[in-house]
C-alpha positions in Angstrom: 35.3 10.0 6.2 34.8 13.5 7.0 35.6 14.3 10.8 33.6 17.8 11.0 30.7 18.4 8.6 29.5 15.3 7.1 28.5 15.1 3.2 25.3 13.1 2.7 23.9 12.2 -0.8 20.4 11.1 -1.1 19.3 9.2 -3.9 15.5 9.3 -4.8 13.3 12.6 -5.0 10.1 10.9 -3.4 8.1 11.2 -0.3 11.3 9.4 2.0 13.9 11.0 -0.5 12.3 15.0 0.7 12.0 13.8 3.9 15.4 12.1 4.4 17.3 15.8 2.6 15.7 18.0 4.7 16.1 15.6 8.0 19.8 14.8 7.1 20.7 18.8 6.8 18.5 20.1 9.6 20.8 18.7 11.7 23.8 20.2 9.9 25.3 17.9 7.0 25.7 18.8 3.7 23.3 17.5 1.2 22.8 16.5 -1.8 19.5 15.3 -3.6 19.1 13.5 -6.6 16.6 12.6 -8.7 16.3 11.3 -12.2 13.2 12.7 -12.9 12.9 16.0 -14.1 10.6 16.8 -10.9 10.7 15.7 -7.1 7.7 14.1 -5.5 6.3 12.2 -9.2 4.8 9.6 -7.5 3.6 11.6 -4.3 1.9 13.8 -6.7 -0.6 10.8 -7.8 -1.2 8.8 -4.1 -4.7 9.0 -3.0 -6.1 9.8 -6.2 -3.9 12.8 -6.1 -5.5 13.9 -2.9 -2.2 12.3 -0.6 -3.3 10.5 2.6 -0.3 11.4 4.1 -0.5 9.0 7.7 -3.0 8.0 9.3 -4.4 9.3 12.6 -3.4 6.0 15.1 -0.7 5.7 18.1 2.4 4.1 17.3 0.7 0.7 18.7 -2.0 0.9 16.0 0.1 1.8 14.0 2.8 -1.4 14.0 -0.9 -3.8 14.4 -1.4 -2.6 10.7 1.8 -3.6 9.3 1.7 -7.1 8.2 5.4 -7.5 7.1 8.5 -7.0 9.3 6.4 -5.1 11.8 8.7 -5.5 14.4 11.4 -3.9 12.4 9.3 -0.8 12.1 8.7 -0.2 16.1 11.9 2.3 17.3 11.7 4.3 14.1 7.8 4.7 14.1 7.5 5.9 17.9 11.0 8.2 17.1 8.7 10.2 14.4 5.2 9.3 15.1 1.6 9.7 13.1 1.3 12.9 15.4 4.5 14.2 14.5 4.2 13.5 10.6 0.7 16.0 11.2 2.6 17.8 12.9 5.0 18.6 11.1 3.3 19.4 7.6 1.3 21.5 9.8 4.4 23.5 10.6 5.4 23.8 7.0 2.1 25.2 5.9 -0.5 22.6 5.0 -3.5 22.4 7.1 -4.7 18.9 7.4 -7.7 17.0 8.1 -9.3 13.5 9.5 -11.4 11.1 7.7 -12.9 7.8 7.9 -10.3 5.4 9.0 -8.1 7.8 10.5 -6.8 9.0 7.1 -5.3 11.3 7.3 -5.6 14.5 4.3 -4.8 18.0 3.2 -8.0 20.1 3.3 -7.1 21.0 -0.1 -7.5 17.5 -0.9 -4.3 18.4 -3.6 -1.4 16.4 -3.1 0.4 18.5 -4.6 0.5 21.3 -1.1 2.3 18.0 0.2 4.9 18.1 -2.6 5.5 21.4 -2.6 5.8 21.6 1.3 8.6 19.3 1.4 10.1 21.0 -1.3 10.3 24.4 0.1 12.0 22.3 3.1 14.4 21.5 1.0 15.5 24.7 0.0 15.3 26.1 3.8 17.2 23.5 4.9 20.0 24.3 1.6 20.0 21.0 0.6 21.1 21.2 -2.9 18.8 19.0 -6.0 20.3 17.8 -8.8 18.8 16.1 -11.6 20.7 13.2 -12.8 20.4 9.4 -12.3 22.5 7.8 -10.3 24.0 4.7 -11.7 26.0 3.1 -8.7 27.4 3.3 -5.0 31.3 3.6 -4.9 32.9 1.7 -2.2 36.1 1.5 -0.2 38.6 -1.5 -1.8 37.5 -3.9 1.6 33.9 -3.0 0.1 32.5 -2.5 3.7 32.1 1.3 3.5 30.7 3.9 1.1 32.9 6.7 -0.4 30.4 8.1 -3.0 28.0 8.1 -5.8 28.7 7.5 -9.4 26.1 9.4 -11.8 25.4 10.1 -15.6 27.5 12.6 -15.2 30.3 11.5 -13.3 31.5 10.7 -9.6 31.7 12.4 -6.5 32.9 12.0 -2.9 30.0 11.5 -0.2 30.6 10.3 3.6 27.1 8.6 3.8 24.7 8.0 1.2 21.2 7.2 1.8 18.9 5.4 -1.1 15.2 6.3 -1.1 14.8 4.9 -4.5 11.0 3.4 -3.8 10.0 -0.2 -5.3 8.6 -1.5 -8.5 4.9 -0.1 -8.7 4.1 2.9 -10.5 7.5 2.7 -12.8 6.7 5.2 -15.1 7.1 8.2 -11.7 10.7 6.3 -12.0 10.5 3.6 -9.5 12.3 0.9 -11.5 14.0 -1.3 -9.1 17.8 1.0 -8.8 17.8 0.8 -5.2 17.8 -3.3 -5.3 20.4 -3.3 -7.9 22.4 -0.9 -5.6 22.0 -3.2 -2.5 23.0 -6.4 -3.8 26.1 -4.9 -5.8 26.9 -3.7 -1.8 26.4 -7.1 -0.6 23.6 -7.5 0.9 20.5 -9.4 0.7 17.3 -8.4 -1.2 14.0 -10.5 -0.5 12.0 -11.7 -3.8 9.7 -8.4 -4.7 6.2 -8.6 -5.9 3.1 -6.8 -5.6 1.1 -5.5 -2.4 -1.9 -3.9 -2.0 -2.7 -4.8 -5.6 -6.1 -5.9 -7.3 -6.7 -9.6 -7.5 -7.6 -11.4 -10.8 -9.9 -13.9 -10.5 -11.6 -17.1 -12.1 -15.4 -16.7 -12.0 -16.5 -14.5 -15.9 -18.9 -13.1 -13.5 -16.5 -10.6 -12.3 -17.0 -9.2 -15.7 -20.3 -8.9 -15.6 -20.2 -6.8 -12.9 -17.7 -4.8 -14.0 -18.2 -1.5 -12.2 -20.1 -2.3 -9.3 -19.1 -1.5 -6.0 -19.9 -2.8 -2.9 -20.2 -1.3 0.2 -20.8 -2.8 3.8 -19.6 -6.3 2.7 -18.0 -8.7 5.1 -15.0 -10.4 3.1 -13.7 -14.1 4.6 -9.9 -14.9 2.8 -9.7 -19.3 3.0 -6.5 -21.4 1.6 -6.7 -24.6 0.3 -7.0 -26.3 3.6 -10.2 -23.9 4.6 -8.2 -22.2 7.3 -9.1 -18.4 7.3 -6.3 -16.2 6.1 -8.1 -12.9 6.2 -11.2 -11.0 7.1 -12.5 -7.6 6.8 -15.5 -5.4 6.4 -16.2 -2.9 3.9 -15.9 -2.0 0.3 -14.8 -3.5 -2.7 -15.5 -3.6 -6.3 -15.8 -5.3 -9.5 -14.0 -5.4 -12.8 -13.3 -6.6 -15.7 -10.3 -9.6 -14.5 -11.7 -9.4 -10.6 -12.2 -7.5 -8.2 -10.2 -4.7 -6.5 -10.8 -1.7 -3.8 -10.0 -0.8 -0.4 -10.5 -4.5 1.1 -9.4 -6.1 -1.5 -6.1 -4.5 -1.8 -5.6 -4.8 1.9 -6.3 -8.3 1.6 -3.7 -8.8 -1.1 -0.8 -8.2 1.6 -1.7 -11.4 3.2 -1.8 -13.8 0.2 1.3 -15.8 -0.5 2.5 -15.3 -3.6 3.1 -19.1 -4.2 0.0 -20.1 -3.0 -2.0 -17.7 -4.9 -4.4 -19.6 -6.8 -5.7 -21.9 -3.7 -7.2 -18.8 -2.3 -11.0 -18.2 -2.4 -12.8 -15.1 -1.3 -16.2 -15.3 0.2 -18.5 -12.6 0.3 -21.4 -12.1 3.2 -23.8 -10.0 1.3 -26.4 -9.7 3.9 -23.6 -9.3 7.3 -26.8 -7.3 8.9 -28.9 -10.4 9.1 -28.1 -13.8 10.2 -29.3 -16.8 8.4 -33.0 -16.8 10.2 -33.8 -12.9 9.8 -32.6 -13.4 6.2 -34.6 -15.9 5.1 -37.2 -14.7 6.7 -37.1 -11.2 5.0 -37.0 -13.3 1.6 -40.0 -15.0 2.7 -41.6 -11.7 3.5 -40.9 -10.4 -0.1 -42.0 -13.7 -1.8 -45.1 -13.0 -0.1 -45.5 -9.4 -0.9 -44.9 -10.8 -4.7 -46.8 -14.0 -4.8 -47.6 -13.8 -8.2 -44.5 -12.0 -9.6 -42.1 -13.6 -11.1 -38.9 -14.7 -9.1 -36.5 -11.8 -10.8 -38.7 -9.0 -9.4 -38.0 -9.8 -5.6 -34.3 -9.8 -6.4 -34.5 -6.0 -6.9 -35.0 -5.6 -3.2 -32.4 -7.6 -2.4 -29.4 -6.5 -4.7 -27.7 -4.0 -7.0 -29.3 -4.6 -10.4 -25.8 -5.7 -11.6 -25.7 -8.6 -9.6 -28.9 -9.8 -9.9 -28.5 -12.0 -13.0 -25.5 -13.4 -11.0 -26.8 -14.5 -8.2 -29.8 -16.1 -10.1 -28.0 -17.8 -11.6 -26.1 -19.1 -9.1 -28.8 -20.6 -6.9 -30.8 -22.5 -9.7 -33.8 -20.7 -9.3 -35.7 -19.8 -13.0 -35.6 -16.1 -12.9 -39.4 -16.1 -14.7 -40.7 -18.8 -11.7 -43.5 -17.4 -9.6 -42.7 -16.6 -5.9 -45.1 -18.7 -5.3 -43.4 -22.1 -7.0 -39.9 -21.3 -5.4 -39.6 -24.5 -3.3 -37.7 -24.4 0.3 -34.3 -25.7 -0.9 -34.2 -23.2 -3.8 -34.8 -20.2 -1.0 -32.4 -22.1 0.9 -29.5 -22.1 -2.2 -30.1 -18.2 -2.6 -29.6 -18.1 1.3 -26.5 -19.7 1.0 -25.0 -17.7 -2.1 -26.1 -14.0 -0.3 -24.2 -15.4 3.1 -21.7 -16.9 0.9 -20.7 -16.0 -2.4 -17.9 -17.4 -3.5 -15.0 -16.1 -5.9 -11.7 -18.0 -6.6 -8.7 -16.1 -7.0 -6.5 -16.9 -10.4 -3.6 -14.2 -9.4 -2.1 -10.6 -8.8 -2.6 -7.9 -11.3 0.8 -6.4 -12.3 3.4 -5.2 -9.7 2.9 -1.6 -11.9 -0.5 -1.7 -10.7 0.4 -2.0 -7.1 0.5 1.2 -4.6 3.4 -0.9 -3.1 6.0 -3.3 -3.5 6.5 -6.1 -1.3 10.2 -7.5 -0.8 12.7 -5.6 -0.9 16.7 -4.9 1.3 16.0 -7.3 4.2 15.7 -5.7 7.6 18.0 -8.1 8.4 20.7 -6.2 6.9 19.8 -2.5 8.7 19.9 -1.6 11.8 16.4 -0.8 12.9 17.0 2.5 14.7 18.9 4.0 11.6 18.9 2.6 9.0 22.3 2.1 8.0 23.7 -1.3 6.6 25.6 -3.4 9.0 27.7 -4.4 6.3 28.6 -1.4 4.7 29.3 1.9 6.8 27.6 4.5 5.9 25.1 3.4 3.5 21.4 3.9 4.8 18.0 3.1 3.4 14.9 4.4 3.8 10.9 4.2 2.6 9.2 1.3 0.4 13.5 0.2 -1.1 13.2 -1.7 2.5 11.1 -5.0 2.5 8.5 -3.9 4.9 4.8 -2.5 3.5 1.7 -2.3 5.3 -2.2 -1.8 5.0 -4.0 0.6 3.1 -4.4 4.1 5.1 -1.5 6.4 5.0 0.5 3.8 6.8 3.1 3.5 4.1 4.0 7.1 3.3 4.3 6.8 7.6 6.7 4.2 7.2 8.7 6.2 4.3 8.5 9.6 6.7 9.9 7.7 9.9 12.3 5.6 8.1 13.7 8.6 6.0 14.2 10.7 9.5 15.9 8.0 11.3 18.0 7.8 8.3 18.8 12.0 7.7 19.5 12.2 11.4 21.8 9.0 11.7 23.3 9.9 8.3 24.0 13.5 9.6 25.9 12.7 13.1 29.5 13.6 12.5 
């Protein structure tokens, strides 16, 4: 290994691949960038709905709470480079940001593409050179417990420290296909089981169809397992489509399903969180007054988004053409039950290509927390969604890839 300047290669052009470059020679090695596709940031480009939400606006305490796997893992590298720091710095490189709801943090532009090209331009301050080829392996010392370079398309070459930013499984066609597992287990080191997070769930009920399109807002979601014990809860929005549901709860709630246990899980829905059971039934009441005559199906419209209507009629037994005035107190008492309770059993995951992350991944087991780098094999560091931690929706996991990729350039660069 090189006892002056130290020669890093960096394997992935994404968000913690930029990052990681620029990070790495800031502080004075010599790097080198690659990236199969035939542009940097291909994935970056597309998060948010190609607006970016690049972190989220929280303290470093707020910031672990929302990370429901290896957390703990996360804590030294998050309060190193910080939410405030990430804003800061893509303040510094010329993209003026802005707050939204949640603490999401966004360009103004609302163009993800400033983000790319800001960490681009880093790049090329910072001289770290980009070439676009794939890699196709690590090469190791003969003991296999250090790395001594990268073996590409085109050939080999020498590096002191290499660090993978390679990404997961979701979105393969930007070119996240899995290399950077492949890579850790040929080094020796663990990989945990990968599969999709924050991912729309497919579910049983045909009713889901029906609906396809509708989206709910202020809705208070309750996650049970087969045993009835509450595995998740949130408030907010969702929608409905043609295999289930998906949307900003939704995929947040996905992180905290077991993949094994996946079709115990049923979701219920509190259509009416404003009211309690009493205020609810008696604004029903109120309405089948109002409509003593009419026919059942025209008080719904007051109640619900024409979509779901037919749905929830259905579901509590009640003749849509019965007068108001002929519902009987256990039918008003079944459509008080479905509106504070609507249940909808989940069959599955979408595909791990529909996911915005991967879950699994190298174990942190195998890094050291405030670097990065393998305690197997010397050198060798890993950074962003390659390691198996992933958190809520938010900007939280282009955070993690940010603060993971700078502990990583900066160990990486340390002669």
């Amino acid at each position: 290994m090189s006892e002056k300047t130290p020669r890093v290669a960096v394997i992935g052009g994404g968000a913690a691949g930029m990052m990681a470059a620029a990070a790495a020679a800031s502080y004075g090695a010599i790097v080198t960038l690659y990236e199969k596709n035939p542009v940097l940031g291909k994935k970056l480009a597309i998060t948010g709905k190609g607006r970016c939400n690049v972190t989220n606006d929280c303290t470093p305490d707020e910031f672990i709470r929302n990370v429901p796997r290896n957390p703990r893992f996360l804590y030294g590298a998050v309060n190193s480079f910080t939410p405030e720091d990430t804003k800061a710095h893509f303040e510094m490189l010329g993209v003026p940001l802005k707050t939204e709801r949640g603490n999401r943090v966004f360009p103004v532009s609302d163009n993800a593409h400033d983000i790319v090209d800001a960490l681009k331009k880093n790049l090329e301050y910072t001289d770290v050179t980009v070439r676009h080829e794939a890699v196709k392996g690590l090469i190791l010392n003969e003991a296999g417990d250090a790395v001594t370079g990268v073996e590409t398309i085109r050939g080999s070459y020498p590096f002191d420290r290499v660090i993978v930013c390679t990404g997961g499984l979701s979105y393969p066609g930007t070119g996240s296909t899995g290399d950077g597992y492949r890579f850790a287990k040929r080094a020796g080191l663990e990989v945990m089981p990968t599969g999709p997070s924050l991912v729309p769930l497919v579910c049983q009920e045909s009713f889901c169809a029906e609906m396809m399109g509708l989206s709910l807002k202020n809705t208070a979601l309750t996650i049970k397992d087969a045993a009835g014990k509450v595995v998740y809860e949130d408030f907010g929005e969702m929608l409905f489509t043609h295999f289930g549901v998906s949307g900003p709860m939704i995929l947040s709630a996905s992180a905290h399903l077991d993949r094994a246990k996946i079709g115990e899980y049923v979701l219920h829905l509190d259509l009416k969180p404003a009211l309690d059971e009493k205020t609810l039934d008696t604004r029903i009441l109120n309405d089948f007054r109002a409509a003593i005559n009419k026919n059942f199906s025209n008080v719904m419209g007051g109640l619900l988004p024409a979509k779901m209507q037919p749905v929830v009629t259905k579901l509590s037994g009640i003749d849509p053409a019965a007068k108001c005035n002929s519902v009987t107190k256990e039918q008003r008492k079944a459509l008080l039950t479905i509106l504070k309770d609507f249940p909808i059993h989940v069959k599955g995951f979408r595909p791990v290509d529909e996911a915005i992350i991967t879950s699994g991944g190298v174990s942190v087991k195998e890094l050291s927390p405030k670097t990065m780098e393998s305690k197997k094999v010397k050198g060798l560091y890993f950074a962003g969604e390659v390691i198996d931690v992933d958190a809520y929706t938010g900007g939280f996991n282009l955070q993690i890839a940010f603060s993971t990729a700078m502990a990583a350039g900066h160990a990486a660069a340390e002669s």
